[in-house]
N, C-alpha and C positions, 0 to 999 in steps of 0.2 A: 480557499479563494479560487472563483471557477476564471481561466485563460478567457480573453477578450477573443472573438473570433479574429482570423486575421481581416487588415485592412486590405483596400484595392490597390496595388503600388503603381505607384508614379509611370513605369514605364512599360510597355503593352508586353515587351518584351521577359522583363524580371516577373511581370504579371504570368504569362502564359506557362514558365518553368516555377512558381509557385503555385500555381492549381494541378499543374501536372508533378509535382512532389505528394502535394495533396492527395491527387485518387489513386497513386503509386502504393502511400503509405493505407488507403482503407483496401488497396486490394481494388479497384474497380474495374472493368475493361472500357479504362475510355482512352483515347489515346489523340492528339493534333494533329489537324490536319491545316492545310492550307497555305498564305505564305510565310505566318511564322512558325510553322511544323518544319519547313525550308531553311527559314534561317538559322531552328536549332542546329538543323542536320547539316547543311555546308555554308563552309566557312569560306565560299568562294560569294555568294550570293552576300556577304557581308558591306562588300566594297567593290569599285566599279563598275560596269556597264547595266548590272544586275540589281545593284543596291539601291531599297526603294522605300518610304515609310508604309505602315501597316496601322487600318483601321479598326480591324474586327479578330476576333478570334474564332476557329473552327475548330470544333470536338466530334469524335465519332465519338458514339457510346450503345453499347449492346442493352436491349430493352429493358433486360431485368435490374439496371443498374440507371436504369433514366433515374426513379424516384430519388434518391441515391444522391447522383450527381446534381439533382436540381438543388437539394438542400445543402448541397458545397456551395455550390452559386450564391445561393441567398443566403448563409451563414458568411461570405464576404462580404456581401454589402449589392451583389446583383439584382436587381428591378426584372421580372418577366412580365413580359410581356402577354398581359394573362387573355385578349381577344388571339391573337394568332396562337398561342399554344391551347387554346379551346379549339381552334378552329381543325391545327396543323401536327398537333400533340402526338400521333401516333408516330410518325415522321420525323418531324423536326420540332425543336426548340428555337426560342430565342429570349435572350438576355441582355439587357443592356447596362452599363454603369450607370451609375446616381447622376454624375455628372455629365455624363454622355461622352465621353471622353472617346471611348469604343464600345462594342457591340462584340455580345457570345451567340455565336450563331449553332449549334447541334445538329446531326443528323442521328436516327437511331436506324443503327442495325445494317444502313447500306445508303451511297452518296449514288442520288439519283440526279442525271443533269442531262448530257448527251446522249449518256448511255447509263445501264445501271451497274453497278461494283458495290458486289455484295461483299459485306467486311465481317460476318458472322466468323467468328474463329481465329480473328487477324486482330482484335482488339486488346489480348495480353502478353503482346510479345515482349523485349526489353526497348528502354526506350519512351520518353514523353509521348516523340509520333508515330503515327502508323509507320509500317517495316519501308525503307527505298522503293522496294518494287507496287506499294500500294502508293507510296504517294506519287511515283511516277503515273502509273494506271488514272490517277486523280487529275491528273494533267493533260495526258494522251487522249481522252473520252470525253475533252472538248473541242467541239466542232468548230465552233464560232473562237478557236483560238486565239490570245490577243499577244504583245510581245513579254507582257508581264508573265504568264502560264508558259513560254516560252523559254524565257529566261531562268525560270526555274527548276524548268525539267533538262536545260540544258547545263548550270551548278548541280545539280544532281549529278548525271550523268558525268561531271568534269569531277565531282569529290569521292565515289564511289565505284568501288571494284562489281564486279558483274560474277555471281554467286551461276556455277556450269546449268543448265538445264538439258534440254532435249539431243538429241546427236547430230551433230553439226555445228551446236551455238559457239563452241569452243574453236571453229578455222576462223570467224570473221577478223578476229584482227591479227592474224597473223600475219597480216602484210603492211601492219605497221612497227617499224624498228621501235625498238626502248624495253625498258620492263613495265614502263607505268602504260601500257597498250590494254585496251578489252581484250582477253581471252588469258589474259597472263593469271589465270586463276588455277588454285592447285585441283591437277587433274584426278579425276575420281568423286569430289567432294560432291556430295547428293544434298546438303543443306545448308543456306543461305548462312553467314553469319551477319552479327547485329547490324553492319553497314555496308553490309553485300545489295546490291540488285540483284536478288531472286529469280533467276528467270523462267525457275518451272514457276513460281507464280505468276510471272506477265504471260506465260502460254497458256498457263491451264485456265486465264480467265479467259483470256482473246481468242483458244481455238475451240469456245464453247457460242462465241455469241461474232456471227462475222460484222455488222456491224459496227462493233465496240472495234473488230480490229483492222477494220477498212479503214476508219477515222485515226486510229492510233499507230497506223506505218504512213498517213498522209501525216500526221502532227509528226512524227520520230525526221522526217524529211525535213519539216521547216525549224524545227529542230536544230539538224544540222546547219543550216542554211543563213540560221541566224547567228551562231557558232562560228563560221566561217567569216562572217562578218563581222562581228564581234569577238573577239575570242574571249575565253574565261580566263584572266590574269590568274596566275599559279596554277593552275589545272592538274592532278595529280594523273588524268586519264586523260585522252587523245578523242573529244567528243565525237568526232568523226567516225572513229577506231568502233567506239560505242555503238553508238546508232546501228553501225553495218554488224557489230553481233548481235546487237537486240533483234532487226531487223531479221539475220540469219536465223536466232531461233524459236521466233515465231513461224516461219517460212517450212521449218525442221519439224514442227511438232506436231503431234497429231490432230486432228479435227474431229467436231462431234458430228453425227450425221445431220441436225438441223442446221450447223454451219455449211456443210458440206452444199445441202439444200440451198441455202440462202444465196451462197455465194453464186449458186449460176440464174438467179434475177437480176442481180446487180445492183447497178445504180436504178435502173429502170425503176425502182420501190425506192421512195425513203428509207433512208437505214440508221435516220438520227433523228432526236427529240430537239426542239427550242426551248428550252425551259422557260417559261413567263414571270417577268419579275414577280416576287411576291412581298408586296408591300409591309411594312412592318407597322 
């Protein structure tokens, strides 16, 4: 007797952690993004100033693994949308439930929006979503930020320790008392663990492309700002503390020579994309 495929469950939520069981178990690199990529990963964004319901879901997935994961989609019971992924296929997917309940939105290969962040390499680490420090980047390289992409890179930042990067990253918070401060990470450590922010990955993206990091110490600012105003109830870090080491080791890390470039046009050039809606 052959197993019924699974059904689409009831809550967007139990939905998102059983498809991400799903490409776990065939092995696939696809991994969550977005804001319930957020709500697996803190548990601060659950309740309070942060806590907000969720319509759609978002997947990265590396190309060779699209065919793959479409037919996970459509062995649940997902409907593609078969004019835009004729049109957008290379790119991105999309899916919607039978009932329209929510929507599975895909990127392959890299989340193009303000800025681009390339995910090649980043898509089978442990973990349903991409690593902290990718889905912070997914937050930061919006321009047009709103208080919802706010709030969640600010739960992040309030759930997650800060994994050492470049020389320097490690003073910013020292001049905040506690142990649960940014920089109170063990010294020496060269690689993120599973719920570390990364920080040689937020430099090695941003001191390669200066736009991506002109917009993402302006977003790390209101960031703060909205933090201060809001605070994150139970906060296991000092967002404040945060920001000023994120902040620091970006500031710390090397640059590439087109950064280098870029940076002395300025503003005087656009340095960010509008992405235009794309209709479904």
């Amino acid at each position: 007797m052959t197993a019924s495929p699974p059904r689409i469950l009831a809550d967007i939520r139990d939905e998102a952690s059983s498809i991400a069981a799903e490409v776990t178990a065939a092995d696939l690199p696809v991994r969550l993004l977005g804001g319930v990529a957020f709500w697996l990963r803190c548990p601060s964004v659950r309740s309070g100033p942060f806590a907000r319901d969720y319509a759609d879901l978002d997947f990265a997935v590396g190309k060779p693994a699209s065919q793959r994961f479409r037919a996970i989609l459509e062995g649940r019971g997902y409907l593609p949308d078969k004019f835009f992924n004729g049109l957008h296929g290379a790119t991105r997917l999309y899916y919607g439930a039978p009932d329209g309940q929510w929507s599975v939105d895909i990127v392959i290969d890299e989340l193009t929006m303000s800025h681009r962040l390339d995910l090649r390499g980043q898509l089978d680490g442990p973990g349903p979503t991409l690593s902290p420090a990718d889905l912070l980047l997914t937050k930061l390289q919006v321009w047009e930020i709103n208080r919802k992409d706010l709030g969640d890179a600010a739960c992040l930042l309030a759930d997650h320790g800060l994994a050492p990067g470049p020389a320097g990253a490690n003073k910013a918070g020292a001049d905040t008392a506690g142990a649960n401060t940014a920089g109170a990470n063990t010294a020496g450590a060269n690689t993120a663990g599973a719920d570390e922010i990364s920080l040689a990955r937020v430099t090695a993206v941003l001191g390669t492309d200066w736009g991506f990091c002109h917009t993402a110490e302006r977003n790390l600012g209101k960031v703060a700002e909205l933090a201060a105003a809001e605070p994150v109830p139970g906060a296991g870090y000092d967002v404040a503390a945060q920001v000023r080491a994120v902040r620091a080791a970006i500031e710390a890390a090397p640059k590439s020579r087109s950064w280098r470039m870029r940076s002395r046009i300025g503003e005087r050039v656009k340095w960010y994309e509008t992405p235009e809606e794309i209709r479904h």
